[in-house]
C-alpha positions, 0 to 999 in steps of 0.5 A: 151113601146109598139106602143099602149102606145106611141100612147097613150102618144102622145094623152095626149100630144096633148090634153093637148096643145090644152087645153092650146091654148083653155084656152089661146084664151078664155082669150085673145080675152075678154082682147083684147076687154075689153083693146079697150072698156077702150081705146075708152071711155077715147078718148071718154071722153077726146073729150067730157071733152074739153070745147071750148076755145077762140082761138087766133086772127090769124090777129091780126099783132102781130108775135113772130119771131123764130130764130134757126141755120136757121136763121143767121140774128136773133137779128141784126139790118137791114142793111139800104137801 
């Protein structure tokens, strides 16, 4: 194959990748923008959706205590004074 050939080969190669990288970025970034719209409007709707509800009275006196492996007097009884 002469030197003209090769040159011509490589060419063909060459275009043919950046057609790819071309088709490639068209089809991404429409993707990408589209994924974020879909994303956005259903935060969006779910922030709209919610309604108010009554919160609950903070003091109100009533606590539910927690125990975990913390807390080693959970479910005794106080040791009188």
């Amino acid at each position: 194959m002469s030197i003209t050939g090769k040159t011509r080969s490589v060419a063909r190669r060459g275009f043919k990748i950046q057609r790819r990288i071309a088709i490639t970025e068209a089809l991404v970034w429409p993707v990408l923008l589209g994924i974020g719209i879909v994303i956005g409007a259903v935060l969006l709707a779910r922030r709209l959706g919610r309604r108010p509800t009554k919160s609950p009275d903070i003091g109100s006196g009533t606590t539910t205590p927690i125990s975990g492996p913390a807390d080693s007097t959970a479910g005794r009884e106080p040791v009188g004074d």
